[in-house]
HTML snippet that shows the backbone in 3Dmol.js (N, CA, C, O; Angstrom):
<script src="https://3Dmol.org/build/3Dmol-min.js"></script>
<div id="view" style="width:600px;height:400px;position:relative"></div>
<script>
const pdb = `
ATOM      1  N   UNK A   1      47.411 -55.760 -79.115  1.00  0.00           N
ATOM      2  CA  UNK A   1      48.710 -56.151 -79.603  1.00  0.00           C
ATOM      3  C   UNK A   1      48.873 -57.666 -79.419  1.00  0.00           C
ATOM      4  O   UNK A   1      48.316 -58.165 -78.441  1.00  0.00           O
ATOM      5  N   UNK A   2      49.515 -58.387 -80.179  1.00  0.00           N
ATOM      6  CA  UNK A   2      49.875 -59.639 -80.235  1.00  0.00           C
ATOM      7  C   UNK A   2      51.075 -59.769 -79.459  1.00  0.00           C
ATOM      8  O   UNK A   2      52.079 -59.056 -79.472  1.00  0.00           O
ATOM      9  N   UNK A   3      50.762 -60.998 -78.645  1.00  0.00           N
ATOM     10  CA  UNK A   3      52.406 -61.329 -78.014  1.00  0.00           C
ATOM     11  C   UNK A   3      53.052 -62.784 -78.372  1.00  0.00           C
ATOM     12  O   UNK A   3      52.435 -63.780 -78.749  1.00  0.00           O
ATOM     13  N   UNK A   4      54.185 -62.672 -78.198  1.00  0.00           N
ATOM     14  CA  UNK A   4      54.950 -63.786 -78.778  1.00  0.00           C
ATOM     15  C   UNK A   4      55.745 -64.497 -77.437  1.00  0.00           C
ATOM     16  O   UNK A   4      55.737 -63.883 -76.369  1.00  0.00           O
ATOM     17  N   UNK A   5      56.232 -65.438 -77.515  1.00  0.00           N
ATOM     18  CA  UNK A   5      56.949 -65.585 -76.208  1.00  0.00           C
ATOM     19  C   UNK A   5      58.618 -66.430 -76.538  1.00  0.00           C
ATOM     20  O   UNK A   5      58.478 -66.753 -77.717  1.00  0.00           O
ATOM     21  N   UNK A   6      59.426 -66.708 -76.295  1.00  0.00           N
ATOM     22  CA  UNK A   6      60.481 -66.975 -76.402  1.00  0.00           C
ATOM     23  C   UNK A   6      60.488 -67.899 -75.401  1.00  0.00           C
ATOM     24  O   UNK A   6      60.054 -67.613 -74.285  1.00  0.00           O
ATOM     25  N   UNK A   7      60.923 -68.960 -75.663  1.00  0.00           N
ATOM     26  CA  UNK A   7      61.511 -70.617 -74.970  1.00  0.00           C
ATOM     27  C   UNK A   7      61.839 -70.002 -73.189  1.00  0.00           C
ATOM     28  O   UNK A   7      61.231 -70.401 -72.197  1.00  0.00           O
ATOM     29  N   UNK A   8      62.655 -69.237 -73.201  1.00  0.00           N
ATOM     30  CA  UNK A   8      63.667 -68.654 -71.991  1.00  0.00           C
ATOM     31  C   UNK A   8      62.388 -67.734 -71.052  1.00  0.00           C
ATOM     32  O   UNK A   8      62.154 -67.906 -69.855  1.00  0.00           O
ATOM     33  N   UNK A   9      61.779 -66.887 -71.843  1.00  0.00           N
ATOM     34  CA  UNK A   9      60.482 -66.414 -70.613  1.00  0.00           C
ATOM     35  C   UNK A   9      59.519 -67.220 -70.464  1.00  0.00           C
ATOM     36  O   UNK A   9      58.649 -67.021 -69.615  1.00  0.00           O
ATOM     37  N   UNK A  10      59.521 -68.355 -71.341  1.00  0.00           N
ATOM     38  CA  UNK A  10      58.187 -69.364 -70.561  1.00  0.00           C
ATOM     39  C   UNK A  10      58.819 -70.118 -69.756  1.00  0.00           C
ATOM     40  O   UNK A  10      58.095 -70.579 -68.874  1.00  0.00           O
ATOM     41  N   UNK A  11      59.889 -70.424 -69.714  1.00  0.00           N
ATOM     42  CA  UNK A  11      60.787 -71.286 -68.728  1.00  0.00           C
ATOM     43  C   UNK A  11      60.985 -70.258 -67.097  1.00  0.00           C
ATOM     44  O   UNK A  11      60.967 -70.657 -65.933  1.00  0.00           O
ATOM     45  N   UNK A  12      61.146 -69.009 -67.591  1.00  0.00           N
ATOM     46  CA  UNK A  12      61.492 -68.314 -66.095  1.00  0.00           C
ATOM     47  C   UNK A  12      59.545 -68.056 -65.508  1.00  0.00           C
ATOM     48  O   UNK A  12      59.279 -68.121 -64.308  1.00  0.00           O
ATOM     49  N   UNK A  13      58.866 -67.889 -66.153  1.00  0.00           N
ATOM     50  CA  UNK A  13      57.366 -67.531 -66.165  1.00  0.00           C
ATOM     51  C   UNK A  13      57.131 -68.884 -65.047  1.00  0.00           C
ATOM     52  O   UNK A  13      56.649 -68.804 -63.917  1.00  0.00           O
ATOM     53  N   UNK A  14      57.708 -70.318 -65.858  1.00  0.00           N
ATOM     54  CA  UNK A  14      56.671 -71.410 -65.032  1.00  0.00           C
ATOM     55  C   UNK A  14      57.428 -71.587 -63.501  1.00  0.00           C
ATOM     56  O   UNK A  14      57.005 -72.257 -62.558  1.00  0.00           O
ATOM     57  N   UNK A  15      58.900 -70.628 -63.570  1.00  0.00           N
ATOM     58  CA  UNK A  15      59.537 -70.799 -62.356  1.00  0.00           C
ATOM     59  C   UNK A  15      59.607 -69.891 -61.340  1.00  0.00           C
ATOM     60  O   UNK A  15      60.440 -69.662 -60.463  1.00  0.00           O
ATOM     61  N   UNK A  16      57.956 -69.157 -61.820  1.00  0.00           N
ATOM     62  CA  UNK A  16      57.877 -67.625 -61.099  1.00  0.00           C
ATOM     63  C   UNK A  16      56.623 -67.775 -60.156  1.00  0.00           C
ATOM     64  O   UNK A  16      56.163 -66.741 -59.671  1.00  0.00           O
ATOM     65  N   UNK A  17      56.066 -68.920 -59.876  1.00  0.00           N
ATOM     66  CA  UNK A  17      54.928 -69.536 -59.464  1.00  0.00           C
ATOM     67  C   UNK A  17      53.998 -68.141 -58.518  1.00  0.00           C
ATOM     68  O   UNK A  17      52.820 -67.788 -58.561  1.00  0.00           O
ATOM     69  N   UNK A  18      54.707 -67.843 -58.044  1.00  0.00           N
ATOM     70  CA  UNK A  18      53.791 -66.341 -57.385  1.00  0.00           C
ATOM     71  C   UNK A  18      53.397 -65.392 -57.651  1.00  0.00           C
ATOM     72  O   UNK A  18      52.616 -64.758 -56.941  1.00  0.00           O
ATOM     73  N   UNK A  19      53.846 -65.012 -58.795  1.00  0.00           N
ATOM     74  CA  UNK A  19      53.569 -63.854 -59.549  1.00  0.00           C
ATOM     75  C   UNK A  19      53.041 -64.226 -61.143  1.00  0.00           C
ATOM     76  O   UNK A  19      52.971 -63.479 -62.119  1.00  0.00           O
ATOM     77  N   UNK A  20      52.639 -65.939 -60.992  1.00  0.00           N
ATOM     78  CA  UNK A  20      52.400 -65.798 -62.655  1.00  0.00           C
ATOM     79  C   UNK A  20      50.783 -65.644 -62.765  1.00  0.00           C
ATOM     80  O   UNK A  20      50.190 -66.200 -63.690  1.00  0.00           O
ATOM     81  N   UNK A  21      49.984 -64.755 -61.646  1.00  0.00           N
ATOM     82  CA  UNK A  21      48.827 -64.314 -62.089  1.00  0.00           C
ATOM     83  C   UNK A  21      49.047 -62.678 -62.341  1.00  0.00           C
ATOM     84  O   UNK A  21      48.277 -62.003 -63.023  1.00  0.00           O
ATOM     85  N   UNK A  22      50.074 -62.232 -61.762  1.00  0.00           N
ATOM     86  CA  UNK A  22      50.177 -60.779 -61.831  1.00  0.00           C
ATOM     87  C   UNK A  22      50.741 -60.622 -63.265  1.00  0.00           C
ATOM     88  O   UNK A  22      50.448 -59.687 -64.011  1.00  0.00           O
ATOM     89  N   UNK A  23      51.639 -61.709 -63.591  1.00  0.00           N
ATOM     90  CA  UNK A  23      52.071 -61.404 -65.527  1.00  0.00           C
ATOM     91  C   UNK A  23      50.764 -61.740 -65.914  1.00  0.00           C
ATOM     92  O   UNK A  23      50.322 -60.932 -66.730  1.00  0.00           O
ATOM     93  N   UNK A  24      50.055 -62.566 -65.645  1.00  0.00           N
ATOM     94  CA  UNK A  24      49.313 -62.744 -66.907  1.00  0.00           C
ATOM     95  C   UNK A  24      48.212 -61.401 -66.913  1.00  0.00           C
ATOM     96  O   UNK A  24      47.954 -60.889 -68.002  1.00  0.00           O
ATOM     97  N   UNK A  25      47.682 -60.945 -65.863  1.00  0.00           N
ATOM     98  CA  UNK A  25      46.805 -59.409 -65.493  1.00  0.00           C
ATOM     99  C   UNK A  25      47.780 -58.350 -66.769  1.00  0.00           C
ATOM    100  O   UNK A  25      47.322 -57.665 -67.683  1.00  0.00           O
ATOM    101  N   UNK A  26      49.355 -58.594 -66.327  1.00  0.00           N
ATOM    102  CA  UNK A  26      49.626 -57.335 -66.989  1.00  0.00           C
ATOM    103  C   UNK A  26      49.832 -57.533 -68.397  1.00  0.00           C
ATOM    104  O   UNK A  26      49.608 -56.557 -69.113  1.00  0.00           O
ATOM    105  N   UNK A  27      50.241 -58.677 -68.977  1.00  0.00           N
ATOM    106  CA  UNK A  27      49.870 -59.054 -70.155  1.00  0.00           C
ATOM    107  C   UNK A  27      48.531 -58.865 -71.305  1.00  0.00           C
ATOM    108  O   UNK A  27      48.479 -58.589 -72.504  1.00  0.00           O
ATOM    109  N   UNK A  28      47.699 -59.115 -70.437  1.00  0.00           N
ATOM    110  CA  UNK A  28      46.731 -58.679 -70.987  1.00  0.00           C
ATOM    111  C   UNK A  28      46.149 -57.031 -71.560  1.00  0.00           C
ATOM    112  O   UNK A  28      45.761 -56.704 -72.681  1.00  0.00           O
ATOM    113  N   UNK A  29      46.272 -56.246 -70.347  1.00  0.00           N
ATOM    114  CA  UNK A  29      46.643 -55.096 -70.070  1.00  0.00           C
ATOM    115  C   UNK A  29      47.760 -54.262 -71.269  1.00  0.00           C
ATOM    116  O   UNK A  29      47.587 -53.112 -71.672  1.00  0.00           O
ATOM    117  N   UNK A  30      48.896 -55.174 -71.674  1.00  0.00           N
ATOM    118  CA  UNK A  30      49.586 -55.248 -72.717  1.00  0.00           C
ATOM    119  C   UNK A  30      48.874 -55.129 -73.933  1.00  0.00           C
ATOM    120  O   UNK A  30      48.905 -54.148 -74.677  1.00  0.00           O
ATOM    121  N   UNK A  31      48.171 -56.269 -74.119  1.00  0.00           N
ATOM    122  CA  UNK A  31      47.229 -56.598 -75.395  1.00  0.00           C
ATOM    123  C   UNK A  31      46.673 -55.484 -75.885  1.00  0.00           C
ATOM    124  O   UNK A  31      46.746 -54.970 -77.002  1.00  0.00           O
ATOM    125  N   UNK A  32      46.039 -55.137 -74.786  1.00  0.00           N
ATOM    126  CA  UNK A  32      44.781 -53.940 -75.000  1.00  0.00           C
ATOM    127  C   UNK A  32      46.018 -52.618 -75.454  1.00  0.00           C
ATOM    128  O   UNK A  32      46.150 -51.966 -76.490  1.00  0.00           O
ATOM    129  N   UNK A  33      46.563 -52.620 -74.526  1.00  0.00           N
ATOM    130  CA  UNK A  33      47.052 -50.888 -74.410  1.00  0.00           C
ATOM    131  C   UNK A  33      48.627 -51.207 -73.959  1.00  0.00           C
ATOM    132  O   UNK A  33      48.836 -51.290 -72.749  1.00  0.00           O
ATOM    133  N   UNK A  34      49.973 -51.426 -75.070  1.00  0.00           N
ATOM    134  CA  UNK A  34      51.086 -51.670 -74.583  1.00  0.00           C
ATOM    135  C   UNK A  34      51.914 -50.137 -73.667  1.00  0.00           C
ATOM    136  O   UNK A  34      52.948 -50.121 -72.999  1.00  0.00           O
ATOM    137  N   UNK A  35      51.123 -49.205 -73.941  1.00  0.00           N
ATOM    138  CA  UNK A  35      51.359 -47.850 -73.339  1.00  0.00           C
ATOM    139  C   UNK A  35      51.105 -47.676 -72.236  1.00  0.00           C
ATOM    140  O   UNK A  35      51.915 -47.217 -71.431  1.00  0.00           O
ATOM    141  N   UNK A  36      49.863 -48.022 -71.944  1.00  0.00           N
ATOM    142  CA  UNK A  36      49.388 -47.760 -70.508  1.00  0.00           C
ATOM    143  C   UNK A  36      50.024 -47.445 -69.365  1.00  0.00           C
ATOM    144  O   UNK A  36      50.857 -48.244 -68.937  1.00  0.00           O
ATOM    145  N   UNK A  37      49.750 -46.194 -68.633  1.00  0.00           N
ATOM    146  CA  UNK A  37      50.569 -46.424 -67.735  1.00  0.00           C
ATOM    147  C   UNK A  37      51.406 -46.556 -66.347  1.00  0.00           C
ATOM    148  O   UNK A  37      52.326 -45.930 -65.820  1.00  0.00           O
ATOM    149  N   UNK A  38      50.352 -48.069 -65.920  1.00  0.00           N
ATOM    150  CA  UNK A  38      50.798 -48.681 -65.309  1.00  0.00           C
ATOM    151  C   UNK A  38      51.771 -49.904 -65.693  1.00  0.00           C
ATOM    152  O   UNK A  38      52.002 -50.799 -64.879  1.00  0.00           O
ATOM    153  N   UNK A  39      52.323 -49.884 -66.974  1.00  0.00           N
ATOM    154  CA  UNK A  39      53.293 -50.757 -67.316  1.00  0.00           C
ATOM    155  C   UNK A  39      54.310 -50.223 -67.176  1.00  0.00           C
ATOM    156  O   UNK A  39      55.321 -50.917 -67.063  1.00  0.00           O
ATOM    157  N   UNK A  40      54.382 -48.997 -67.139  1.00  0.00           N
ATOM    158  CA  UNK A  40      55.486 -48.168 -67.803  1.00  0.00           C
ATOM    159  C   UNK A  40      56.490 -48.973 -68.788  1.00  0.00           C
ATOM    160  O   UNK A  40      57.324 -49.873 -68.690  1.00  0.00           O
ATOM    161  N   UNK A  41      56.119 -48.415 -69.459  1.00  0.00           N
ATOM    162  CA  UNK A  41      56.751 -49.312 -70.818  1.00  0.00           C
ATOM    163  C   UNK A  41      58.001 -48.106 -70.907  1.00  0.00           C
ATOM    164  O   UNK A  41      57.895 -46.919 -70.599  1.00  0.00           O
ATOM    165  N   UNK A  42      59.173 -48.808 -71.417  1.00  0.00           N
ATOM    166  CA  UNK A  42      60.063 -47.284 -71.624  1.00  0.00           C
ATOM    167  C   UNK A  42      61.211 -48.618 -72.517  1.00  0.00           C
ATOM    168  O   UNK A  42      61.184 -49.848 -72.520  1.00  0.00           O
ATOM    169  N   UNK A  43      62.088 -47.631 -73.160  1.00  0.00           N
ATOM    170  CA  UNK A  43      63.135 -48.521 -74.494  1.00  0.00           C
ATOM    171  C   UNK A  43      64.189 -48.322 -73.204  1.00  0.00           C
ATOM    172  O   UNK A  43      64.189 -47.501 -72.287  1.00  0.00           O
ATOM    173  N   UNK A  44      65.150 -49.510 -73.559  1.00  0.00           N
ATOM    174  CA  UNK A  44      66.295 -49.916 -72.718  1.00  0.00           C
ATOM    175  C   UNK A  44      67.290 -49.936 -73.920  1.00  0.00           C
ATOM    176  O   UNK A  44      67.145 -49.971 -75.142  1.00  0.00           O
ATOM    177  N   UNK A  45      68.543 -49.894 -72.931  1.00  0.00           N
ATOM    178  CA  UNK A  45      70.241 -49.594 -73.258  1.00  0.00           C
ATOM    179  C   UNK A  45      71.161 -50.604 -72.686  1.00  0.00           C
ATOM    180  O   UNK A  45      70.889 -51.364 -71.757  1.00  0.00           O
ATOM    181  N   UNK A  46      72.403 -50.526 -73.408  1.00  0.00           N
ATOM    182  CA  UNK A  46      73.052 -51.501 -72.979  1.00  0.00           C
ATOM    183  C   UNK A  46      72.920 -52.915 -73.261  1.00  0.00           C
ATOM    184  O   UNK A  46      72.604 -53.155 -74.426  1.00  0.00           O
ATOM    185  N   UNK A  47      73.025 -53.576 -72.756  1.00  0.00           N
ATOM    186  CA  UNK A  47      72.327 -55.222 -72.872  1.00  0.00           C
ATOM    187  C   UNK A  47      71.394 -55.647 -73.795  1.00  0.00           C
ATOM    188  O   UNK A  47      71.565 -56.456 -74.707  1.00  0.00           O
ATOM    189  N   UNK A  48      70.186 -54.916 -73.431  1.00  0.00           N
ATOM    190  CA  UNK A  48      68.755 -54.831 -74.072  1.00  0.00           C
ATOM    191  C   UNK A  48      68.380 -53.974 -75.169  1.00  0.00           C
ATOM    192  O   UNK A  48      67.241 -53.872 -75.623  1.00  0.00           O
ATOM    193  N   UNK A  49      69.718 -53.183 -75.686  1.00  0.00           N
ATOM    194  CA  UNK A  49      69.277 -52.113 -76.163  1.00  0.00           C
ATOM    195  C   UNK A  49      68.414 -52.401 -77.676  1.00  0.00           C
ATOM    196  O   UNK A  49      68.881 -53.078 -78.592  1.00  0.00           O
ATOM    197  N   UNK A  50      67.515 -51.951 -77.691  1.00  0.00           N
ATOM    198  CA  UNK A  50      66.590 -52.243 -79.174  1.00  0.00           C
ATOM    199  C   UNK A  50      65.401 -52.786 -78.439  1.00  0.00           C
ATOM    200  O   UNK A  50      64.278 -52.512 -78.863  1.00  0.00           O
ATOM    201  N   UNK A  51      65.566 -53.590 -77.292  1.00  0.00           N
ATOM    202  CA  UNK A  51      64.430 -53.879 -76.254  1.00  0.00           C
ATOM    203  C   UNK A  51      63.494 -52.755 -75.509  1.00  0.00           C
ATOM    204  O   UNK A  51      63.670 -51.559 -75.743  1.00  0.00           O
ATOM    205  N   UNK A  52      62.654 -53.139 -74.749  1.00  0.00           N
ATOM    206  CA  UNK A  52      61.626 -52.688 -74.033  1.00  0.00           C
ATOM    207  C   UNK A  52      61.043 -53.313 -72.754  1.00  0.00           C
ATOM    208  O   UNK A  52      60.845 -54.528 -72.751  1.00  0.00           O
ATOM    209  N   UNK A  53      60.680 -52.394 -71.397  1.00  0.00           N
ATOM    210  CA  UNK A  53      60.412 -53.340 -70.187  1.00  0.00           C
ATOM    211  C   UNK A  53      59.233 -52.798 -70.019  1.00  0.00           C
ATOM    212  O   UNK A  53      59.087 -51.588 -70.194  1.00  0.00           O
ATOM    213  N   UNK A  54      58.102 -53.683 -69.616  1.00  0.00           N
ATOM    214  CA  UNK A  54      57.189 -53.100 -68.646  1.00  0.00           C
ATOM    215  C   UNK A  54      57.438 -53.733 -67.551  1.00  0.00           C
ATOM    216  O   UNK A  54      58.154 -54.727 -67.426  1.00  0.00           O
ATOM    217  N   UNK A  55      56.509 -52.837 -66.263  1.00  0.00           N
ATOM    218  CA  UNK A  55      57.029 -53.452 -65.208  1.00  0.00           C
ATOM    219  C   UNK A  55      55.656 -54.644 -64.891  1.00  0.00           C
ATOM    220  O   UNK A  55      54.571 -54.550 -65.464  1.00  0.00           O
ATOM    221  N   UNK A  56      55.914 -55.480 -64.108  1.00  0.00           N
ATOM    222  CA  UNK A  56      54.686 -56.452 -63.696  1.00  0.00           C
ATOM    223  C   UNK A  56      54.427 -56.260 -62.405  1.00  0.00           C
ATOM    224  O   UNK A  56      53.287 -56.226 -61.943  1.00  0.00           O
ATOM    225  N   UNK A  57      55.948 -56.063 -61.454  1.00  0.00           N
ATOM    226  CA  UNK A  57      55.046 -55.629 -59.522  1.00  0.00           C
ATOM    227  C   UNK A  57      56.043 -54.648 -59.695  1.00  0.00           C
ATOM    228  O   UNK A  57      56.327 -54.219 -60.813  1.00  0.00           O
ATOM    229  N   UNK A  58      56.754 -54.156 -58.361  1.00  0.00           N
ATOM    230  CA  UNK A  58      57.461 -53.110 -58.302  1.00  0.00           C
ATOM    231  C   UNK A  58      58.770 -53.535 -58.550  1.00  0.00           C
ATOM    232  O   UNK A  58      59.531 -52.678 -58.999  1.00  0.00           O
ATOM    233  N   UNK A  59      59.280 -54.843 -58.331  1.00  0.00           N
ATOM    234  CA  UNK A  59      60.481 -55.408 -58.649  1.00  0.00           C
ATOM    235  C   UNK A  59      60.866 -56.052 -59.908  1.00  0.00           C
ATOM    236  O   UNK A  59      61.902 -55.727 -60.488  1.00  0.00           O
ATOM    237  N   UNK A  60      60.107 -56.915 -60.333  1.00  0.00           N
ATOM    238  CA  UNK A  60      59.411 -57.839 -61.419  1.00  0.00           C
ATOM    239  C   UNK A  60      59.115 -56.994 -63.094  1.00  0.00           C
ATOM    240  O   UNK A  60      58.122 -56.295 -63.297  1.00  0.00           O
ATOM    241  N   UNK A  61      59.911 -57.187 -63.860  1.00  0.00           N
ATOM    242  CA  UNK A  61      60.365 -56.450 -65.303  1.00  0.00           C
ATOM    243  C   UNK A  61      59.844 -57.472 -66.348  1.00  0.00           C
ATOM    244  O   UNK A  61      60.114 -58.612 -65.969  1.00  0.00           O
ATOM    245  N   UNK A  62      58.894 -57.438 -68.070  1.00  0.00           N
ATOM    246  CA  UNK A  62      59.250 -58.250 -68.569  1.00  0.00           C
ATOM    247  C   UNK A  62      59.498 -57.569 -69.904  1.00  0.00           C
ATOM    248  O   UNK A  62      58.714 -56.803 -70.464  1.00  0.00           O
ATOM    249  N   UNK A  63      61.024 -58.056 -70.458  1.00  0.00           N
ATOM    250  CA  UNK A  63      61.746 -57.434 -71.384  1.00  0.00           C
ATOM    251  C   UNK A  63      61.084 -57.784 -72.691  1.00  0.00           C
ATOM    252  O   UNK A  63      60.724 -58.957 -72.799  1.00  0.00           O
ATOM    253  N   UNK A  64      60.846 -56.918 -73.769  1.00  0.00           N
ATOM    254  CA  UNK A  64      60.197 -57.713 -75.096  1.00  0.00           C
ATOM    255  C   UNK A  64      60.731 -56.735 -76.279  1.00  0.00           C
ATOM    256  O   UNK A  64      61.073 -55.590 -75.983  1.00  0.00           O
ATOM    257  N   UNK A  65      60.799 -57.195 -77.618  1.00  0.00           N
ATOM    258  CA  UNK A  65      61.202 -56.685 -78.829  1.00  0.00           C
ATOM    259  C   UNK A  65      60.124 -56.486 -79.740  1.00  0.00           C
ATOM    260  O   UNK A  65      59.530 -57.427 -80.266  1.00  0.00           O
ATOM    261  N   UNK A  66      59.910 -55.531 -79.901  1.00  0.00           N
ATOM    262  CA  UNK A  66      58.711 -54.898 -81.254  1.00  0.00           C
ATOM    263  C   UNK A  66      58.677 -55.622 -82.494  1.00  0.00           C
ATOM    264  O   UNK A  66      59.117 -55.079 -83.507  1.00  0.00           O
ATOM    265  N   UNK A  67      58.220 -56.747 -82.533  1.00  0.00           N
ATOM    266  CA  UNK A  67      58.497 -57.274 -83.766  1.00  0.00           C
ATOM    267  C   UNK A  67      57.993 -56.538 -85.087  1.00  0.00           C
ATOM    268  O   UNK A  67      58.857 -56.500 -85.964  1.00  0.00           O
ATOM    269  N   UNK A  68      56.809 -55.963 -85.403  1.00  0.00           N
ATOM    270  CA  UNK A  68      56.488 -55.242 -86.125  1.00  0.00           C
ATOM    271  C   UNK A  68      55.447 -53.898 -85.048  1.00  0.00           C
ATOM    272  O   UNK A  68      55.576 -53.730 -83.836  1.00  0.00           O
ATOM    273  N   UNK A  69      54.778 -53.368 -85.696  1.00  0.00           N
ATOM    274  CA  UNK A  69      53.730 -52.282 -85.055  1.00  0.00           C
ATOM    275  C   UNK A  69      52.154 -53.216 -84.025  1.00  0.00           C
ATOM    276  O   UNK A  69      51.403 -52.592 -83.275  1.00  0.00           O
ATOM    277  N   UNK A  70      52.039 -54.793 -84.314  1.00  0.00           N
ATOM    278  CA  UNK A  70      51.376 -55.104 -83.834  1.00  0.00           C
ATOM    279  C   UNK A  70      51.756 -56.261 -83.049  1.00  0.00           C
ATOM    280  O   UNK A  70      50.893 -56.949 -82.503  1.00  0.00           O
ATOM    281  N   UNK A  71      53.642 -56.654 -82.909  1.00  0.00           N
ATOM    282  CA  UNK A  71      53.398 -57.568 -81.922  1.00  0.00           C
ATOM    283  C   UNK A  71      54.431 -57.437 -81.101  1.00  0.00           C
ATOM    284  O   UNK A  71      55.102 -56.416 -81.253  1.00  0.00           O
ATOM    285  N   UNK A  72      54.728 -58.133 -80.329  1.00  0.00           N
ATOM    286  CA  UNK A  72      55.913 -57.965 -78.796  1.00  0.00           C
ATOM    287  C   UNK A  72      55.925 -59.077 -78.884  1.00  0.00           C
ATOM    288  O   UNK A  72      54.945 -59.807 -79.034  1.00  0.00           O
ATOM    289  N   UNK A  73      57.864 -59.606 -78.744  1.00  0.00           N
ATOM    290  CA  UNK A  73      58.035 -60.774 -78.635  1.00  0.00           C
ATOM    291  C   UNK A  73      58.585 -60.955 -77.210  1.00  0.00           C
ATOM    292  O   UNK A  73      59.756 -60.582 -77.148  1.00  0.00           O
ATOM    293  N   UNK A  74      58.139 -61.373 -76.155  1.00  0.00           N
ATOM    294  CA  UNK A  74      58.729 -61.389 -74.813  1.00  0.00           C
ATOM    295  C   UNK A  74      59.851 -62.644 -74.799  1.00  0.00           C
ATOM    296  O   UNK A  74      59.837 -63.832 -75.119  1.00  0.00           O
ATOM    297  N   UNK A  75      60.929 -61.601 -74.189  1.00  0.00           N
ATOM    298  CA  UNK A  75      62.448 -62.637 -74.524  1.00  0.00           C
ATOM    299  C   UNK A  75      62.620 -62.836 -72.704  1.00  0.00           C
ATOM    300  O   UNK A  75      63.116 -63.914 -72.378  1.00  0.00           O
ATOM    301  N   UNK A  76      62.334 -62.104 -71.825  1.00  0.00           N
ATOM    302  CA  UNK A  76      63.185 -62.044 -70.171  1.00  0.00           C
ATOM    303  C   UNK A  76      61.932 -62.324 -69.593  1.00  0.00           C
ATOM    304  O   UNK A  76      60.848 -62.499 -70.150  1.00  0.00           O
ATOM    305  N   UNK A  77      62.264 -62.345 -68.257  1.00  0.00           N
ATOM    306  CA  UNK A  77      60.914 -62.001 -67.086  1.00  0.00           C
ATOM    307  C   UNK A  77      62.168 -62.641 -65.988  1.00  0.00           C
ATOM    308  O   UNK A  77      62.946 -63.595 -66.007  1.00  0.00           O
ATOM    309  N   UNK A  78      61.899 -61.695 -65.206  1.00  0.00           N
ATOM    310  CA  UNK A  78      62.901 -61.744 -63.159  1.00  0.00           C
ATOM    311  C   UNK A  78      62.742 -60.341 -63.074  1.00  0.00           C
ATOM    312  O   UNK A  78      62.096 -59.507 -63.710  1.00  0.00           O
ATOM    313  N   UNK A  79      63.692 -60.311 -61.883  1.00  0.00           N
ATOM    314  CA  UNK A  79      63.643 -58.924 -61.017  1.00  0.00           C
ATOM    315  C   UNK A  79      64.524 -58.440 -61.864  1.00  0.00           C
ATOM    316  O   UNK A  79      65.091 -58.952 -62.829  1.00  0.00           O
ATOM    317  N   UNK A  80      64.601 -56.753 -61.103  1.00  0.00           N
ATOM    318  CA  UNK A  80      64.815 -55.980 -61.930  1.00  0.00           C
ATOM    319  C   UNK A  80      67.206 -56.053 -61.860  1.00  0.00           C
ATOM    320  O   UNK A  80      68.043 -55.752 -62.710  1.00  0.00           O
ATOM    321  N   UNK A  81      67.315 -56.504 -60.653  1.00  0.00           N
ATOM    322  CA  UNK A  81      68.834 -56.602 -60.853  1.00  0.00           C
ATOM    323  C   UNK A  81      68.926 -58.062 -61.108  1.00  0.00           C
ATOM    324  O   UNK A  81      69.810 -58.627 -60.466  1.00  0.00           O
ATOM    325  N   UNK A  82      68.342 -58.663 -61.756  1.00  0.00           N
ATOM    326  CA  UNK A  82      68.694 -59.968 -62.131  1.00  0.00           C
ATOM    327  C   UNK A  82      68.773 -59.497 -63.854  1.00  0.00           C
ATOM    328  O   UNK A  82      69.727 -59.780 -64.580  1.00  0.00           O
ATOM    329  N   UNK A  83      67.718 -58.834 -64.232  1.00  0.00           N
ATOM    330  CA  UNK A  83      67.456 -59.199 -65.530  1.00  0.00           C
ATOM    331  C   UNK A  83      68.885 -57.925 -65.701  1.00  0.00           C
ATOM    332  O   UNK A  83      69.579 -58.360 -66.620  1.00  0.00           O
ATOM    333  N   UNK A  84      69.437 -56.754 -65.227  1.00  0.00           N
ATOM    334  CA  UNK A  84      70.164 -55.463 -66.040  1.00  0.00           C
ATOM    335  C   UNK A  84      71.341 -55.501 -65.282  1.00  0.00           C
ATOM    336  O   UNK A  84      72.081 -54.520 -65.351  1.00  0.00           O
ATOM    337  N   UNK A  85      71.763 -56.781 -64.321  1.00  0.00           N
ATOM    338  CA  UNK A  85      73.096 -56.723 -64.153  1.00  0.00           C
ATOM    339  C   UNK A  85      74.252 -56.907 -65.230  1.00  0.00           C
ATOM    340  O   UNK A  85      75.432 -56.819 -64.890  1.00  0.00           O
TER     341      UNK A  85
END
`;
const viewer = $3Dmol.createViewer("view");
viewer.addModel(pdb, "pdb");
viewer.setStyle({}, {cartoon: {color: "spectrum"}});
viewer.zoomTo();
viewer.render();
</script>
């Protein structure tokens, strides 16, 4: 799958300095297989609704929109009560 990125998750990504080897592992992981599941990929409500999260650690979410059948545009990346308060 192709990914896209949005201004706002490369900005929280370069301000995530500890975990930006664990996005990029699960990103990839993405590429190959957006199902997989250790992403747990699942559709979100509310806020996000039309969106999608996988997870990256146990706290750590990154939100993205299906642009067509072959790409994900990643719009979020933080914890998980930062990004669904």
């Amino acid at each position: 799958m192709r990914t896209l990125f949005h201004k706002n998750f490369r900005k929280q990504y370069k301000r995530l300095t500890a975990i930006q080897k664990k996005v990029d592992e699960r990103l990839v992981l993405f590429a190959k297989d957006p199902f997989n599941p250790i992403l747990n990929n699942h559709g979100l409500t509310g806020k996000y609704k039309g969106c999608r999260s996988i997870n990256i650690t146990g706290n750590f979410r990154a939100i993205y929109e299906l642009i067509n059948d072959n790409t994900g545009y990643f719009i979020a990346l933080g914890t998980h009560p930062n990004l669904y308060r």
